[in-house]
C-alpha positions in Angstrom: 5.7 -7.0 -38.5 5.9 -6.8 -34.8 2.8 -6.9 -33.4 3.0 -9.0 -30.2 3.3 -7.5 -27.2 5.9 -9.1 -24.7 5.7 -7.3 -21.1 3.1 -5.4 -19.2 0.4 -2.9 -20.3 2.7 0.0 -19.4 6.2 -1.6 -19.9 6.4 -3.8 -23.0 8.1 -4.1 -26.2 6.8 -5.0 -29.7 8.4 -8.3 -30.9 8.5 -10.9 -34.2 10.7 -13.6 -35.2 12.9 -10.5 -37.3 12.4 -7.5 -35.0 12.4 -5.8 -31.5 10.4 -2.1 -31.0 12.0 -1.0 -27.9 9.3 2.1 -27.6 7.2 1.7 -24.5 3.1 2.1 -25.6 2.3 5.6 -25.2 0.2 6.5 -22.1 -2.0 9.7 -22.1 -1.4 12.4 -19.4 -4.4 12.7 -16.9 -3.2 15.8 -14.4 -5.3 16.8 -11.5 -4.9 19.8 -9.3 -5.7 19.5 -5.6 -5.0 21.0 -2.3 -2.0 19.3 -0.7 0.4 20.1 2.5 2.7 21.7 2.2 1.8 23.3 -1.4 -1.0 22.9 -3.2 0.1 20.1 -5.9 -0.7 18.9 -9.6 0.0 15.0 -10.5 -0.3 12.8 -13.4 -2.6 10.0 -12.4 -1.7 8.2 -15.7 1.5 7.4 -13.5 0.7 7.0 -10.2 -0.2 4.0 -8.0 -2.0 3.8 -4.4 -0.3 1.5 -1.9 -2.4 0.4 0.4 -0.1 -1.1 3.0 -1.9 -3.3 6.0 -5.7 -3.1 5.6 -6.0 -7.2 6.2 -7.9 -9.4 9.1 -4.8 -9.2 11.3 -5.1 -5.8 11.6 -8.6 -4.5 11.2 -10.9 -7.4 11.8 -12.6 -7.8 15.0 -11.5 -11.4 15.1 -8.0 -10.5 14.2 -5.0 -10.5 15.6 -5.0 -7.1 17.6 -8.2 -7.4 18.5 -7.1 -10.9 20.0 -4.4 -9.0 22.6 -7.0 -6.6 23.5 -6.0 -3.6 20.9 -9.2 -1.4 20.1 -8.7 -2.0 16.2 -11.7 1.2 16.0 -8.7 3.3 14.8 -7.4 0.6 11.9 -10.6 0.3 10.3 -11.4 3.8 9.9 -9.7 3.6 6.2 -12.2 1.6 5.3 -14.8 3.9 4.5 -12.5 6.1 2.4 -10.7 3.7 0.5 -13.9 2.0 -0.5 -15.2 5.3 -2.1 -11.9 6.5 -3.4 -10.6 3.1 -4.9 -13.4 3.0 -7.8 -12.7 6.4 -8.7 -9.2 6.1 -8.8 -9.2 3.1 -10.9 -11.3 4.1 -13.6 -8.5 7.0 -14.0 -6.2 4.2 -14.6 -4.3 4.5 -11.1 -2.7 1.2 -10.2 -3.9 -0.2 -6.9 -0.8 -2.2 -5.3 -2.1 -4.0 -1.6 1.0 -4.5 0.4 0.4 -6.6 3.4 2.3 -8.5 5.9 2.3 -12.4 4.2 5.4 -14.6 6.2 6.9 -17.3 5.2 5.5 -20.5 7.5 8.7 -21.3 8.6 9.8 -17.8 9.0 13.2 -18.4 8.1 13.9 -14.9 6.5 12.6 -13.0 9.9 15.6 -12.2 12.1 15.3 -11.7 15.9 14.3 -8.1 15.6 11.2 -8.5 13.6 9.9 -11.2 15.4 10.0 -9.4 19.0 8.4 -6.7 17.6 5.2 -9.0 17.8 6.6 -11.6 20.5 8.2 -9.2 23.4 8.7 -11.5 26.1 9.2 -14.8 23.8 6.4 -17.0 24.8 3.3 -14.3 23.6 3.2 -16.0 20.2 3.5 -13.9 17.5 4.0 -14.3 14.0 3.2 -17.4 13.3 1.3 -18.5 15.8 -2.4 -18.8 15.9 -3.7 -15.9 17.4 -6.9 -17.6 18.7 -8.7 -20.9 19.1 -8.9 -21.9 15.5 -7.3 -19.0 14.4 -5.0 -19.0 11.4 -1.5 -18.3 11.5 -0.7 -14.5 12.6 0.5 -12.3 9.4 1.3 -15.5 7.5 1.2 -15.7 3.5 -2.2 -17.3 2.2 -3.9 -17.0 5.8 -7.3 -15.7 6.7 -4.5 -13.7 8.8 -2.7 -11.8 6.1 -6.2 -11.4 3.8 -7.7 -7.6 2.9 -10.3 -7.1 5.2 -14.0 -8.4 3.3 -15.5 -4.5 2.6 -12.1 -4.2 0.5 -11.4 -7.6 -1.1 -9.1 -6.7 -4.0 -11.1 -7.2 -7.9 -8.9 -8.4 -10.1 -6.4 -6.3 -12.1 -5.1 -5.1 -8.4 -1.6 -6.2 -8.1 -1.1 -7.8 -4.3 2.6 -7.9 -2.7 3.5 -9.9 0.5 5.7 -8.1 2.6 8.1 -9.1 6.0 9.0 -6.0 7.2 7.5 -2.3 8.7 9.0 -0.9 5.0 7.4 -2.6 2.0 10.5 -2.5 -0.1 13.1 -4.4 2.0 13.4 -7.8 0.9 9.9 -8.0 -1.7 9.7 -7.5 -5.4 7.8 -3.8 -4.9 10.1 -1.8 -6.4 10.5 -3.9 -9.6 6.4 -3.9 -9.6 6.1 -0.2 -9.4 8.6 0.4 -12.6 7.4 -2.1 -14.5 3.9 0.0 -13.9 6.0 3.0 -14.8 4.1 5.6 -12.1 6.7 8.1 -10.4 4.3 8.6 -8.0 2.9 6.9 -5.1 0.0 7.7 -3.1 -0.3 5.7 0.7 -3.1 4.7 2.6 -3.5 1.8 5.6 -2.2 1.3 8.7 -0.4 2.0 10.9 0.4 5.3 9.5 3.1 5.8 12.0 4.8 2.4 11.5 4.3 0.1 8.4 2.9 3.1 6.2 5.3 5.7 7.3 8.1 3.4 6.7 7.4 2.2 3.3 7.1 6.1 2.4 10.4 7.1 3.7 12.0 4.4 1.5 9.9 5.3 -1.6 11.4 8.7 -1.2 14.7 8.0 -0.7 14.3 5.7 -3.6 13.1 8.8 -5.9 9.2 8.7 -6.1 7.1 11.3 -5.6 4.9 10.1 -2.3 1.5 11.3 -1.2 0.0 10.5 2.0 -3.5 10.2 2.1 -4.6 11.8 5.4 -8.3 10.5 5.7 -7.0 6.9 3.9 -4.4 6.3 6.9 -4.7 5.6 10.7 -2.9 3.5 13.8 -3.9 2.0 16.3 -0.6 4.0 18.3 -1.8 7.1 20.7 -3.1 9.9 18.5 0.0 11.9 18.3 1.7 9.4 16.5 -0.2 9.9 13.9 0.1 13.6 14.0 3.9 13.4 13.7 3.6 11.2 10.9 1.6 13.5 9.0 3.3 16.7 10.2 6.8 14.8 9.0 5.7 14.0 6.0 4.8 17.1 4.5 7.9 18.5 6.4 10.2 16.2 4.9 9.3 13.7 2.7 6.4 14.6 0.3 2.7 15.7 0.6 0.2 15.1 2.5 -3.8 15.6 0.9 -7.4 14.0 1.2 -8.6 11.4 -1.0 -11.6 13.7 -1.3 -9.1 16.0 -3.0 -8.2 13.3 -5.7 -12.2 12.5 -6.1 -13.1 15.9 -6.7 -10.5 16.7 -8.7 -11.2 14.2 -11.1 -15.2 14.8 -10.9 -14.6 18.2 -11.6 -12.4 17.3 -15.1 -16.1 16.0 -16.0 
């Protein structure tokens, strides 16, 4: 009889000492309907995932990095509200909720120039790495105070958490091989900044062949607000869709 399970909940085969079930567990359809840009747009939460790319101390605390250099982080924690009343819902509808957040290596050997002047311009500003304020940890390092999710959106467990060393999530970090072994096609994206770290994770999601979804009132950046309007406009112009997390909510209140 094979009746051990060897992989995840959604990607696993039945094995014994005698036999190998190659089928994958069944998984229920759950479609929702919702208004989207630039059609309106059904999906199968049974296999989607959120990414929430960047929503840690660095970023949105007041004690955080940005803040630190004198960037009004008001913008970057305006997610917060959102995501903390979408989230629930989402996970009770079995979406998978992936955190992807800048986490370096302490020695930042895998970092070429490139990366690090993004965040160190003029080479003596400190950057990643460094600590960004008297008895501050180390900025966007793995397993720092730095590279945490932000307190009003501390991950419960069952959240899958992926560090990442680039603006796109993908280059370099095991995302990819997390999101197929969850089996979702699509991919909705919320966090900051929408223009940068968000946007660029999208654009490789759909070149790799998911479906993406930008959540409008989920994303933000600390950039000038037109940023943030191109990002949104190219999205649904070339990449994928862009909808409210209120959309998702109701939908899935309205199945009730």
């Amino acid at each position: 009889m094979v009746n051990i399970r060897l992989g995840g909940p959604r990607n696993s085969w039945a094995v014994s000492s005698e036999h190998v079930d190659l089928r994958r567990p069944p998984v229920a359809s759950l479609p929702v309907t919702l208004d989207a840009r630039p059609q309106r747009l059904t999906v199968d939460l049974a296999r989607t995932a959120v990414v929430v790319v960047d929503m840690q101390n660095d970023f949105c605390h007041p004690d955080g990095w940005l803040a630190s250099i004198g960037v009004d982080i008001t913008p970057a924690r305006r997610p917060i509200a959102p995501l903390r009343r979408a989230l629930p819902v989402l996970r009770a509808a079995g979406v998978a909720v992936v955190w992807l957040n800048w986490g370096n290596r302490p020695d930042a050997a895998n970092l070429p120039p490139g990366v690090l002047h993004v965040y160190n311009p003029d080479g003596t500003s400190g950057g990643i790495g460094a600590p960004a304020r008297p008895g501050g940890s180390p900025t966007l390092q793995a397993g720092s105070w730095s590279a945490a999710i932000v307190d009003e959106l501390r991950a419960p467990p069952g959240d899958v958490c992926v560090d990442k060393y680039r603006m796109s999530g993908f280059y370099d970090t095991p995302l990819d091989a997390v999101l197929r072994n969850l089996m979702v096609t699509t991919l909705l994206f919320a966090g900051v900044n929408s223009d940068q770290c968000v946007l660029a994770t999208l654009t490789d999601a759909a070149c790799l062949g998911y479906d993406v979804v930008l959540l409008e009132d989920c994303a933000a950046t600390t950039s000038p607000p037109f940023c943030h309007d191109a990002t949104v406009y190219n999205v649904a112009q070339c990449f994928g869709f862009v909808a409210s997390s209120a959309s998702f909510t109701d939908s899935l209140a309205g199945r009730g």
